[in-house]
C-alpha positions, 0 to 999 in steps of 0.5 A: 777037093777033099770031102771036108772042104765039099762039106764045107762048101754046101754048108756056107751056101745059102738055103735058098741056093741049095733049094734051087741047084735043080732049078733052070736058073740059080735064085738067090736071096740077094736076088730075091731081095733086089725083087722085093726093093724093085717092085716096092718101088715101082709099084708099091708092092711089099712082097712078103719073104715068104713068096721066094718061089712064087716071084721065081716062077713067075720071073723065070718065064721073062728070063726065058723069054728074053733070053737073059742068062740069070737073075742078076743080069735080068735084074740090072735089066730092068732097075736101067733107067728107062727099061723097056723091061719094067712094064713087063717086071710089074706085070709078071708079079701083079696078082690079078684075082678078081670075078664078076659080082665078087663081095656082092654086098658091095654092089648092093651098097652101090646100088642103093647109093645110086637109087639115091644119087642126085641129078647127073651122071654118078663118078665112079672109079675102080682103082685096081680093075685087073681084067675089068670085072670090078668095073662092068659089074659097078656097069650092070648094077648102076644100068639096073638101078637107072642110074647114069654113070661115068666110071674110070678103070686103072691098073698098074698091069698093062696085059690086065688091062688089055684083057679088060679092054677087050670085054671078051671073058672065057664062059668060066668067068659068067658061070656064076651069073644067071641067064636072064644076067648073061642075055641083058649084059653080054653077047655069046660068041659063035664058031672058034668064039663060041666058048667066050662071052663080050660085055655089050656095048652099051655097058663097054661105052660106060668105062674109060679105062686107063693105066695108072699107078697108085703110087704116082707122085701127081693124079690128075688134077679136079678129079672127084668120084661119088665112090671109089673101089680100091680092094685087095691092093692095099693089103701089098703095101706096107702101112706108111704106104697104106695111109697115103694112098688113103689121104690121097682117095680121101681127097678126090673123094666128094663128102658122102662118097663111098670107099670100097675095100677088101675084106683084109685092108683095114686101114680105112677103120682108123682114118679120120676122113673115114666112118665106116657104114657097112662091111667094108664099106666107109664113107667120106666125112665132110670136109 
């Protein structure tokens, strides 16, 4: 090959190609693209262009650990109908960033709406639980505040699940709580556990976890909830995404109940069966 055409070679590869010839394994952007439109799909996730080298890093390890010798093949892998794979596929690009009383502004919203709940249990639901610390601080504060309570936990991440399952978190994750906090809401380990704490019982039996994608054709039917939790998800999908996914949380909503978003979901502020009344806090006008 003469050193025109070598040059004539590099320059019709893509930049992505070029970026990741010293990679283990070769990420195009036709690649990258199939990345978007699957997981838009199956989950409803519109990842942005610019997450090329995160959605590499977190996709290699599956080819490695399933032995599949590049992208396009693992890809075709998991678009099969009834992959074993696609669970996995979810899992490996769902961001789970959560922390036990994050956006504490939330829980004292909660915790005034439960001082004032009616007669009977309060339904709750924390639609994108991650690990599980969303839905066991909504636990702590709703024991607190001597307010029965029934809460519902999904994700689409199976593995997030499990951990939230569990209720075992590594010290590092209650290092922001206090001690009078850590006695009445969780136990220490001890021996090869003693750098791990386990949410009590008490709180654990208050939760029913179950997996769920927000994007499924039927919830269950006669669902209602005094409040729904619903933060940084919305801001993965894009805005027809987004306005269904709030027509669908208005309607399992009762009149009065609270919708909890992340600081950047804003599409909550324009839906008409929405009025916000607090920091990214709206309640369910009546029907």
């Amino acid at each position: 090959m003469t050193a025109n055409a070598q040059l004539l070679t590099l320059h019709d590869l893509r930049p992505s190609k070029i970026a990741n010839m010293n990679q283990e394994f070769l990420f195009s952007r036709g690649d990258f693209g199939r990345v978007r439109q699957l997981i838009l799909a199956f989950a409803g996730i519109s990842l942005h262009e610019r997450k090329e080298n995160m959605v590499y890093n977190r996709l290699v390890r599956r080819l490695r650990a399933t032995g599949r010798r590049d992208f396009g093949d693992y890809l075709d892998w998991v678009e099969r109908p009834g992959s074993e794979e696609r669970e996995s596929f979810v899992n490996a690009l769902t961001t789970n960033l959560t922390a036990f009383f994050r956006e504490p502004h939330h829980f004292e919203t909660l915790a005034e709406r439960a001082r004032m709940a009616r007669s009977g249990p309060l339904r709750l639901w924390s639609s994108a639980c991650s690990t599980g610390q969303e839905p066991y601080t909504a636990a702590i504060v709703l024991r607190q505040a001597g307010c029965e309570a029934d809460i519902l936990a999904t994700d689409v991440d199976t593995e997030a699940l499990g951990v939230a399952q569990s209720g075992v978190y590594r010290l590092e994750a209650v290092e922001n709580l206090d001690r009078e906090s850590l006695r009445r809401n969780f136990l220490r380990g001890t021996g090869a556990n003693a750098r791990h704490v386990l949410v009590r019982p008490e709180l654990r039996a208050m939760v029913k976890f179950q997996h769920r994608n927000l994007l499924e054709p039927d919830w269950p039917q006669g669902e209602r909830f005094d409040a729904v939790f619903c933060r940084n998800v919305m801001i993965y999908f894009d805005r027809n995404t987004q306005q269904r996914v709030l027509d669908r949380l208005a309607g399992v909503l009762a009149p009065g109940g609270l919708l909890f978003v992340g600081h950047a979901d804003s599409g909550a502020s324009g839906h008409p069966a929405f009025r916000s009344c607090g920091k990214t806090v709206y309640e369910r006008r009546a029907a």
